[in-house]
N, C-alpha and C positions, 0 to 999 in steps of 0.2 A: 685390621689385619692385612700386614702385603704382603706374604711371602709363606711359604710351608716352614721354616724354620720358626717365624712365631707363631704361626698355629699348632705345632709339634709343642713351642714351650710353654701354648696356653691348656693344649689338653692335660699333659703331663701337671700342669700347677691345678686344677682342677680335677682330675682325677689321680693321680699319684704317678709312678714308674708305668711303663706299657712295655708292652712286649715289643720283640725287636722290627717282627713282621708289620705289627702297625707304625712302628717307624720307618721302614723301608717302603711303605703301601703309600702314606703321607707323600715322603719325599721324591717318590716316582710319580705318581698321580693326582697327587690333592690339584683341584680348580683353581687355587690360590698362586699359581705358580709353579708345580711339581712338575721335575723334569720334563716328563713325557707330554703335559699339559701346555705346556709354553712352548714345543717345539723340539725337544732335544734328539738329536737324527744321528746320524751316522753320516760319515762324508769326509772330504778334506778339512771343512770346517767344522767338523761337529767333534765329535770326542772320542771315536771310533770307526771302523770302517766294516764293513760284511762282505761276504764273499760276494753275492750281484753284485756292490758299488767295485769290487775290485776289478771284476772280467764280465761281459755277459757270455764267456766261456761255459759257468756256472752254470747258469737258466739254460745254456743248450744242452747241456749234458743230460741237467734234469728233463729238458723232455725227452729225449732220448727212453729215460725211463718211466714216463709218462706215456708214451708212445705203448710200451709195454702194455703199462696197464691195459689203458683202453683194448688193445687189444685180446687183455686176460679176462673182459668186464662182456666182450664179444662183439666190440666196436659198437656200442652204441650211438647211436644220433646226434645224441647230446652227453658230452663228455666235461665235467662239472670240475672246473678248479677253485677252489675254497681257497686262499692265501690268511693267515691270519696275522695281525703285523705284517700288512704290505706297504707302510712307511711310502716312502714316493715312487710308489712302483718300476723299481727297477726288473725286478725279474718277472714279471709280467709282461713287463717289453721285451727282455730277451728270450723268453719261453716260445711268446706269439709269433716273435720274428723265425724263433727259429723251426717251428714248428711243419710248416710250407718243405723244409728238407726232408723231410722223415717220409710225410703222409699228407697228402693234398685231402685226405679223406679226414685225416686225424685231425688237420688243421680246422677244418670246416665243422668236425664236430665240438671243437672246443669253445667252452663259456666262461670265462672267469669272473670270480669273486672277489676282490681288494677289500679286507676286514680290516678296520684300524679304530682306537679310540680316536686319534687326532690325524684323518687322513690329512697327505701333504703330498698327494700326485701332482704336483707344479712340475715335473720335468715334460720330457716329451709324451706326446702318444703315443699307444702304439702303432703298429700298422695298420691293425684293423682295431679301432677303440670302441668300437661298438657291439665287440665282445666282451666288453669290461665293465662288472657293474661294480660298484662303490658302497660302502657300507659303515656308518659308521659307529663303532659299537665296540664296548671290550671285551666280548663273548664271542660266539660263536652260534649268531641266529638266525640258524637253516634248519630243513629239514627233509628229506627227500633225494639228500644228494647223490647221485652215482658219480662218481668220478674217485677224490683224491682232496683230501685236505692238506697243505702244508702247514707248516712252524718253523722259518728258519731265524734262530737267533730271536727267541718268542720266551720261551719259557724260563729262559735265565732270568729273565727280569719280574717274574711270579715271587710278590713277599716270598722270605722264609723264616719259620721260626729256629734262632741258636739257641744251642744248650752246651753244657758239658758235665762232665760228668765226673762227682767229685765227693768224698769219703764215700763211694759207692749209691749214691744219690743219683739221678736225674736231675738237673737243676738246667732254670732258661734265664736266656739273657733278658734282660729288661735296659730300658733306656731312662733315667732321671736328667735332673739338672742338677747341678751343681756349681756355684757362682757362676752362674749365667751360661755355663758349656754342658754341653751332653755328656754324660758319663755312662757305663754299662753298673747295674747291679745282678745280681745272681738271687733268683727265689726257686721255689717250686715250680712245678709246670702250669703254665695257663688253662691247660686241661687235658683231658685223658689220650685228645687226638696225635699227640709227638709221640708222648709212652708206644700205642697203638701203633704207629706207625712203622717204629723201630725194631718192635715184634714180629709184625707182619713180615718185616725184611731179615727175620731172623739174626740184628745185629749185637754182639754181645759188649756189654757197656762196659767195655776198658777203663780204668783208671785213666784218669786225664783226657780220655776221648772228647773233641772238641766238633760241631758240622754243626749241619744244617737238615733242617724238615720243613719240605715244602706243601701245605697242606691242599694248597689249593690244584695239587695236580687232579686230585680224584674228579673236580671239579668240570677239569679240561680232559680226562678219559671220556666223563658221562657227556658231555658236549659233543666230541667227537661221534663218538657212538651213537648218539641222537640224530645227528646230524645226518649221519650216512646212512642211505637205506643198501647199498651197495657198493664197497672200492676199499681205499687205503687211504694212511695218514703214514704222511711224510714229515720225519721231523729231524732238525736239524740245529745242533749248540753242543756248548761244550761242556764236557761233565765224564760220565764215566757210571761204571755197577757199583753198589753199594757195597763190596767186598774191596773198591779200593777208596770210595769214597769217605768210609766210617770204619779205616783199618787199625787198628789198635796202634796207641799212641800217636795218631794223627794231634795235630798242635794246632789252632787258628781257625779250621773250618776253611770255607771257600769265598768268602763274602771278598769282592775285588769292586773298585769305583776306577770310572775312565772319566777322566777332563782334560778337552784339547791333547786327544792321545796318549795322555802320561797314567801311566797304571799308580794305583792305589791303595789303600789297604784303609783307610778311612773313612768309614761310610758318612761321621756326626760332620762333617766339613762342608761347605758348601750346598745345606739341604737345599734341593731344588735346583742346583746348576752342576749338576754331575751323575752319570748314570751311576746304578747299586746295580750289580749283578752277585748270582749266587751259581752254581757251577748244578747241573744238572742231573738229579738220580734216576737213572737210564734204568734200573732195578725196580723203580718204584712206577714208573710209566708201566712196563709191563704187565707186575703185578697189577694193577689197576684198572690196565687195558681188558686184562682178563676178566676181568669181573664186570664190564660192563658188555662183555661182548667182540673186544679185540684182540684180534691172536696175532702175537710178535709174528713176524716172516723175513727179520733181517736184521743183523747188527752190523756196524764194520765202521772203521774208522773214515772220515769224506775223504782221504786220498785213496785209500781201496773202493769207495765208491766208487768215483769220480774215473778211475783207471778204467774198472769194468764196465764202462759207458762209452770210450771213446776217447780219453783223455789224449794219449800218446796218438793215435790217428789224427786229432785236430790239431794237436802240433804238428805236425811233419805239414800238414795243409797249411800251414801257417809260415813253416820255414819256404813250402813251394812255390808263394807269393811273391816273394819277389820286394816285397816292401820298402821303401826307404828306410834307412839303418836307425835311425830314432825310432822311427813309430813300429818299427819289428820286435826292436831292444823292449819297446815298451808292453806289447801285445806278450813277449812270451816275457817276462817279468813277472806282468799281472796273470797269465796264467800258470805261471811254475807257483806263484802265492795260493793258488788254491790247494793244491798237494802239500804244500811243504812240510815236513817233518817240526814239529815246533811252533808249529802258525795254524793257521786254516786247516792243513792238513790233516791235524789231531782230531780236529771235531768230530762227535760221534750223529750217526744217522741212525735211527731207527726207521722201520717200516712193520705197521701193524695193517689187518685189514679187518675187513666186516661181511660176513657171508660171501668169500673170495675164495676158500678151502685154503690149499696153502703152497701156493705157485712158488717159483724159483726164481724170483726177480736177480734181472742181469746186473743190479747194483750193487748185489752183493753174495755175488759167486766168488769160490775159488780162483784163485789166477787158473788162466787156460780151459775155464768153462765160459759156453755163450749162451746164449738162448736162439734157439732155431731162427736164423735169417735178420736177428735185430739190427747185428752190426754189418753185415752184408756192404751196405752203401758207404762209409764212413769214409773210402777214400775219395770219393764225389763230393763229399762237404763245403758249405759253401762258409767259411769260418767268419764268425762274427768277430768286429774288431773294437779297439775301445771307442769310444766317443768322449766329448768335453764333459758328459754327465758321470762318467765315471773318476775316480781318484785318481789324481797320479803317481802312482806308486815311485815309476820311474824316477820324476823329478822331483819326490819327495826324499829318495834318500840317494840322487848323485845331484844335486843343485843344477850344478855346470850343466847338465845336459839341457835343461830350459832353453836353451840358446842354438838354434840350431844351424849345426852348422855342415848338415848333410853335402849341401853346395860345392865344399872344399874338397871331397872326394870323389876319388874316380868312378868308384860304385853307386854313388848318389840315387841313384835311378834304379838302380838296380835290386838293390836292398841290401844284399850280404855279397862280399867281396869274392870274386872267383877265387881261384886254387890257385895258391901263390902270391896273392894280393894283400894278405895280411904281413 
């Protein structure tokens, strides 16, 4: 056997059609070579890119709202960060570095966790890496934790079972073969858990309604919830409530593949050399959460986030710098990408917590609300910039600018050209 594509076509010819989730679980994870198994990252060279790789603007914000917590949790000693999929610790480094701005106290009480099945922290240290412990595991095995779990860009990639729905039927996708290629068939449900699920969410099964159930969320509530004996979970991907997820007459579901950046609509292609992502039920977290014990305490899209953090205060710090006009272009580029309407922007954040009551976290206030004295210092900020570890957005989509040619200008040194210099 080399590869997950013939071990997909050896189960399938020994046990018959399989569900689509044990196709997508194969293709992401199988030992055999399954994307995630062999390496598949996010980056310039990988197939995608995430918000830490883009800015560690990102990780600063987030503490920012970490800062928060701890403070809501009554600044404890030791202040617990859980990452799950922390991939090559990008935001780990940016969180730690930035940390030291907010709270010399906050800094010092912070520990982190880098959860990964296939850790791949080969980049830098952090500052202080000795608050960084490593784990390697596709779960979530803690327990005791005060602090803050995150997920960002985690959960999309959790199997999901497809279905649609058809002469008034529930019916799931299944995967065969057929002269040597993957085909989808249509049966009944592999068990009572989709049905259940779609109840639970009270969604009414439209004629032609076409998505996804992802079962193993319940899975990652009770994890979370185990895990903490006090704090929150922060989480972060792209998806939406199940009133837009599974709205009458939706066509195709969510299922998207990324290779070498090119979006996808083909999961059966390339088993094992291209991410499967399915788009995430923000309705179904909640539900769930609740049940084991997590009360929602935020919704909002990561550019309303990310604002009520500080966003536009660490720009203006950014514009005050003074930069060289490449590496400025480049700094706020990679940070307008975090907002942007259509990108990064859209992504949703939730925040649940666990024996927390039910605070007003500044990440997801109305515009023109703050939280007493969080954002006080913001104009002091000491802004992080990119480094060679991150993507380049820049010179990914203007070539020419690879070449630098700051030298030739009068402002070179300066960064941004005086008034009338343009």
């Amino acid at each position: 056997m080399t590869g997950p594509e013939e071990e997909l076509k050896a189960i399938i010819a020994r046990e018959g059609p399989i569900p689509f989730s044990r196709f997508m679980e194969r293709a992401l994870y199988s030992p055999h070579g399954g994307y995630y198994a062999q390496g598949g990252a996010p980056g310039a060279r990988g197939d995608y890119f995430t918000s830490p790789l883009a800015h560690p603007a990102f990780g600063a914000l987030l503490a920012v709202q970490l800062w928060q917590c701890w403070e809501l949790l009554e600044r404890p000693a030791r202040f617990w960060i859980a990452e799950v999929g922390a991939g090559t610790g990008h935001l780990a480094r940016a969180i730690l570095a930035f940390a030291p701005e907010l709270s010399w106290d906050f800094a010092a009480a912070l520990q982190y966790v880098a959860v990964d099945r296939a850790l791949r922290c080969d980049g830098p240290a952090p500052a202080d890496s000795g608050k960084v412990f490593c784990l390697r595991a596709g779960n979530l095995p803690l327990r005791g934790v005060t602090g803050c779990i995150i997920a960002n860009e985690l959960l999309d990639a959790f199997p999901v079972h497809r279905f649609k729905v058809s002469g008034g039927r529930l019916l799931e996708v299944y995967v065969t073969v057929r002269d040597g290629a993957f085909q989808e068939v249509l049966a009944g449900p592999s068990g009572p858990a989709i049905q259940e699920r779609l109840e639970l969410l009270q969604v009414p099964l439209a004629e032609g309604l076409e998505g996804e159930v992802c079962l193993e969320l319940e899975g990652w509530a009770g994890d979370c919830a185990h895990a903490l004996r006090r704090g929150f979970v922060l989480t972060f991907d792209y998806g939406g409530l199940a009133s837009e997820l599974y709205a009458a007459g939706r066509r195709g579901g969510t299922v998207r593949c990324y290779y070498r950046h090119t979006l996808s609509g083909d999961p059966y292609r390339r088993a094992g050399q291209q991410d499967i992502t399915a788009h995430v039920d923000f309705s179904s977290l909640v539900l769930l959460g609740r049940q084991h014990g997590l009360e929602p305490l935020g919704y909002a899209a990561q550019r309303r986030f990310l604002l009520n953090l500080g966003w536009e205060a660490m720009l203006r710090r950014l514009q005050g710098l003074r930069l060289p006009q490449r590496e400025y272009l480049a700094n706020r580029m990679a940070m307008q990408e975090l907002v942007r309407p259509g990108g990064l922007g859209d992504f949703k954040v939730l925040a649940q917590g666990k024996s927390v009551g039910k605070p007003a976290l500044q990440g997801f206030q109305t515009e023109g609300q703050e939280y007493p004295g969080l954002l006080k210092s913001a104009s002091g900020w000491q802004v992080p910039l990119l480094a060679p570890e991150h993507i380049p957005l820049l010179v990914g989509r203007y070539p020419h600018l690879a070449q630098d040619w700051d030298h030739l200008w009068p402002w070179a040194e300066g960064g941004q050209p005086e008034q009338g210099e343009r």
